[in-house]
C-alpha positions as CSV (number, residue, x, y, z in Angstrom):
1,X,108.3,106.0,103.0
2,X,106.3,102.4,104.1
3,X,107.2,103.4,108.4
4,X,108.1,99.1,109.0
5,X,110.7,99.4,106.1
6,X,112.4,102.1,107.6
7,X,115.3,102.3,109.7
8,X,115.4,104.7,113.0
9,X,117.7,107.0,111.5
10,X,114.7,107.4,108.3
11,X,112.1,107.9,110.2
12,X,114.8,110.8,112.3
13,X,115.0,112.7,109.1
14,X,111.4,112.4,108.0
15,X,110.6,113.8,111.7
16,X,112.9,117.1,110.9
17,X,111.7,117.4,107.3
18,X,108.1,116.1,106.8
19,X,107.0,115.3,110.0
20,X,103.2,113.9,107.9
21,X,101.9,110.1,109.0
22,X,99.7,108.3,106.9
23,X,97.5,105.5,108.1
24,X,95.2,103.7,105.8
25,X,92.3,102.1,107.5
26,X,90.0,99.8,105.9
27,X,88.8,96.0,106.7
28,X,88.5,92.4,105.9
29,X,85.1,92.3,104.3
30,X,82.9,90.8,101.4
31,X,83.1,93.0,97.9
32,X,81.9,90.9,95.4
33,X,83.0,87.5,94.0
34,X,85.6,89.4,91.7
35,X,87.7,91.1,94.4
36,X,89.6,90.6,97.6
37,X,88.0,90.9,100.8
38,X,90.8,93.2,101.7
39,X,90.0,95.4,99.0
40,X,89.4,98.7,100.8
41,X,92.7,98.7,103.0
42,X,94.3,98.2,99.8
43,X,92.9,100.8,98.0
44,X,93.6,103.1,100.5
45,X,96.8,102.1,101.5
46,X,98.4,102.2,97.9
47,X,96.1,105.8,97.8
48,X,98.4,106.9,100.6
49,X,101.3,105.7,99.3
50,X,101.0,107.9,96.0
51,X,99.7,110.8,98.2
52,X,102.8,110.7,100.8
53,X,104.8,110.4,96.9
54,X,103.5,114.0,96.6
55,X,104.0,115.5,99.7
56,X,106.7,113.5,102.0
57,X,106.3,111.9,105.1
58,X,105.6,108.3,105.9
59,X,103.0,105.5,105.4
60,X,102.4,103.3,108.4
61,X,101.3,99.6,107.5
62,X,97.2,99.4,107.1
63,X,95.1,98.6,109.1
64,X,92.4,95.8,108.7
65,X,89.8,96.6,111.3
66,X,86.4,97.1,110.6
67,X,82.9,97.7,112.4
68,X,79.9,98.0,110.5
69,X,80.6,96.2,108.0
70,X,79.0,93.5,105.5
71,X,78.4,90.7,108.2
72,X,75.7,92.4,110.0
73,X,73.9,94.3,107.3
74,X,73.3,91.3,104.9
75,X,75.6,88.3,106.5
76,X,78.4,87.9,103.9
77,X,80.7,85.7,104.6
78,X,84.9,86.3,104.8
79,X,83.9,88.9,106.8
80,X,85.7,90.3,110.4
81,X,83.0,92.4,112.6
82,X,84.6,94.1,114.9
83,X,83.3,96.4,118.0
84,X,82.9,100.1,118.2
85,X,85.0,100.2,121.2
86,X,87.7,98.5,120.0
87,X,87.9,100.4,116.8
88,X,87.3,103.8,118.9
89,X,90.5,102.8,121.2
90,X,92.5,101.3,118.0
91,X,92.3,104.4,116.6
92,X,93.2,106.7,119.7
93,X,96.1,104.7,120.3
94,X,97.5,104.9,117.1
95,X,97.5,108.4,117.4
96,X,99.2,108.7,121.1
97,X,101.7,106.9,119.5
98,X,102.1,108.9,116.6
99,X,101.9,112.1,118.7
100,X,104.8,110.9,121.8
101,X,107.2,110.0,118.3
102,X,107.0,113.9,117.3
103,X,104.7,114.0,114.0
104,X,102.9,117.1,113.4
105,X,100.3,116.1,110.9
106,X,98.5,112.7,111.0
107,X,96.1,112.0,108.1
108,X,93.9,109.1,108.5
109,X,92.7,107.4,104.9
110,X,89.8,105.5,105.9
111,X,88.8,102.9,102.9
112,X,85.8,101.8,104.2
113,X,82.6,103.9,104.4
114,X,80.3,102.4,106.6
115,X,78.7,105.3,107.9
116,X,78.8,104.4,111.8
117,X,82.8,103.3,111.0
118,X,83.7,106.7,110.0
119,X,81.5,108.5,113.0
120,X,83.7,106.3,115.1
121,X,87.0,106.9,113.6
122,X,86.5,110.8,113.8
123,X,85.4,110.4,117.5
124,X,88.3,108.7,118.3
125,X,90.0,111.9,116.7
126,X,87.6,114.6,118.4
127,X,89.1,112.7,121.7
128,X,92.5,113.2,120.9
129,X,92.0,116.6,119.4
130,X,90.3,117.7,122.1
131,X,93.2,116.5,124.5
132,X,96.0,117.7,122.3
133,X,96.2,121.2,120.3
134,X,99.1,119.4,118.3
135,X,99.5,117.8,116.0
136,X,96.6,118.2,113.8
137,X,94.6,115.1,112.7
138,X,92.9,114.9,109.6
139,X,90.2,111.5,108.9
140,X,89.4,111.3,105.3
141,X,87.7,108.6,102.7
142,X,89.6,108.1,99.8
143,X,87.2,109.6,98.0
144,X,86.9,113.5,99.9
145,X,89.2,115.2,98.1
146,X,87.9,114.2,94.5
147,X,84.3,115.3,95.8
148,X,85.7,118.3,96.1
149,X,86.0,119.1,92.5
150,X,82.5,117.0,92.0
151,X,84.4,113.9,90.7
152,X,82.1,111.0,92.3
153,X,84.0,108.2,94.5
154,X,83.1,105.8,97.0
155,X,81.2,102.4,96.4
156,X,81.0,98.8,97.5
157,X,82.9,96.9,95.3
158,X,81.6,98.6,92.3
159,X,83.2,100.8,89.4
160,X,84.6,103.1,91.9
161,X,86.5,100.4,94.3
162,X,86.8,98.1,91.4
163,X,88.5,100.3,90.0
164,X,90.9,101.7,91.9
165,X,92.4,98.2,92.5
166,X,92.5,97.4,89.6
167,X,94.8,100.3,88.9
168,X,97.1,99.6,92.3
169,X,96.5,95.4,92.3
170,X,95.1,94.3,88.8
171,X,96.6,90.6,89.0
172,X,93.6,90.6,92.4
173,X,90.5,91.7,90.6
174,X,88.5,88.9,88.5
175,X,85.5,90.9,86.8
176,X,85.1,87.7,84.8
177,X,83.7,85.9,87.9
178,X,80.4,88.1,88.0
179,X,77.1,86.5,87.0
180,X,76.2,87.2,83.4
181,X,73.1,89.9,83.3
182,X,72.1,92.7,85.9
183,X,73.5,92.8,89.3
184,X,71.7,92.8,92.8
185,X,73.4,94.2,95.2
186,X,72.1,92.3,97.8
187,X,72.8,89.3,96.1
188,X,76.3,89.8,95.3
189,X,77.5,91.8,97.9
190,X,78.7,94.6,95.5
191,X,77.3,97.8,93.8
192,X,75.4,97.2,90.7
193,X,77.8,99.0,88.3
194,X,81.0,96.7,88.9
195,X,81.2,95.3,85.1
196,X,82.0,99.1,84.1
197,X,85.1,99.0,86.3
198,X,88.4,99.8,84.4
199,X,92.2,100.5,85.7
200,X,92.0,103.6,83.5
201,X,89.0,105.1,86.0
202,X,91.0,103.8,88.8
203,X,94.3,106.1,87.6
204,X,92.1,108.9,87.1
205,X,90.4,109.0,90.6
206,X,93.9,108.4,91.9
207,X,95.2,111.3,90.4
208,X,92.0,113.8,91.4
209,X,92.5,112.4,94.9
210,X,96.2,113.7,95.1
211,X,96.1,116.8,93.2
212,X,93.4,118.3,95.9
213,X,94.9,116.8,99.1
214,X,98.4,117.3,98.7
215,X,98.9,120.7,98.4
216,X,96.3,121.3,101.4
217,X,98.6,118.5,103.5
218,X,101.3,120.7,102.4
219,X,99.7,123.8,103.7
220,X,98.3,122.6,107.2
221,X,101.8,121.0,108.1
222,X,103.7,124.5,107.1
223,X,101.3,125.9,109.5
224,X,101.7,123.4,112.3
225,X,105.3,123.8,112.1
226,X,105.2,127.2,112.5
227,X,102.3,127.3,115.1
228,X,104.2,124.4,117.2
229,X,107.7,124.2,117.0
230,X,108.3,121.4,119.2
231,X,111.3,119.2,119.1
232,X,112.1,116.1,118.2
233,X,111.4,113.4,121.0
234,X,114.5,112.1,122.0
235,X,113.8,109.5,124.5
236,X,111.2,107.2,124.5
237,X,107.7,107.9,126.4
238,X,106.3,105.0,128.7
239,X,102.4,105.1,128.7
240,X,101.0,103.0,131.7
């Protein structure tokens, strides 16, 4: 399932079973003193992980490569800023190379929210979609699919986030390190509701978040297989 573990032969089967590729895409940024500043690559990536559990496929490693991100809007520290270009062209070329190994579905898992980060992850996909019918390409937060169902997901480092890696990563998260009292968020670089963060939340948004995306994975990739029955690349393509 985890694409670096595998051996050519894996990923050969996976390709004429469950052609589905996961890639979790977060960054290396401030969320509070209590968690790790690769918290939302984590999330996501261990998100995938149960998802691709559900449905087949693989999981490609994560990806730590973020723009808009705590640096600029308030100067936190441990931070990595990177350009919208290079995110843009990151992103396309993951998918080229996902595309020339034969996958049909790509789903893209995005664990950071910063709203001109995710504009620039789905235009990296509208470019490739619009070049390539097939496969499909799907960019989600890890929290979409519960908002379907009107569970509430998505924060900076607060009960939501918190949460989740607390479930996945628990030995990482330190809620004991907040300040005593009410939180800023502009103080500590994490939403205000962090202290109510428990593993037991984190399970349950898990578990919302596979129920209603895997059986509409399952769906799309039935109908990609039938719409584009293409075969199984069996030399490798040289892009100049």
């Amino acid at each position: 399932m985890k694409y670096e573990e595998m051996k050519p032969g894996q990923i050969d089967e996976v390709l004429r079973t469950c052609p589905i590729a996961y890639l979790a895409w977060g960054a290396l940024e401030w969320h509070g003193v209590h968690n790790p500043v690769g918290l939302d690559a984590l999330k996501a990536y261990n998100m995938a992980l149960e998802l691709c559990r559900a449905t087949g496929g693989v999981v490609l490693p994560p990806v730590y490569c973020g723009y808009q991100t705590m640096k600029p809007w308030q100067g936190f520290r441990h931070t990595l800023e990177f350009s919208k270009s290079l995110v843009r062209q990151y992103v396309y070329e993951h998918l080229e190379n996902l595309y020339e190994e034969g996958f049909r579905l790509i789903v893209i898992v995005m664990g950071h929210y910063g709203g001109k980060h995710v504009e620039t992850i789905k235009a990296a996909v509208a470019e490739f979609s619009e070049k390539h019918k097939y496969p499909k390409v799907l960019a989600i937060t890890d929290y979409e699919p519960a908002s379907w169902v009107g569970v509430k997901g998505g924060d900076h480092g607060g009960k939501n986030e918190t949460s989740l890696l607390m479930y996945f990563r628990p030995e990482l998260v330190d809620i004991n390190l907040l300040p005593g009292g009410e939180l800023e968020q502009k103080v500590e670089g994490c939403a205000v509701n962090a202290k109510e963060a428990t593993a037991e939340h984190g399970r349950m948004l898990t578990e919302v978040f596979v129920a209603q995306a895997a059986p509409k994975l399952r769906e799309l990739l039935q109908e990609v297989m039938e719409e584009w029955p293409a075969p199984m690349p069996e030399r490798l393509v040289i892009r100049s």
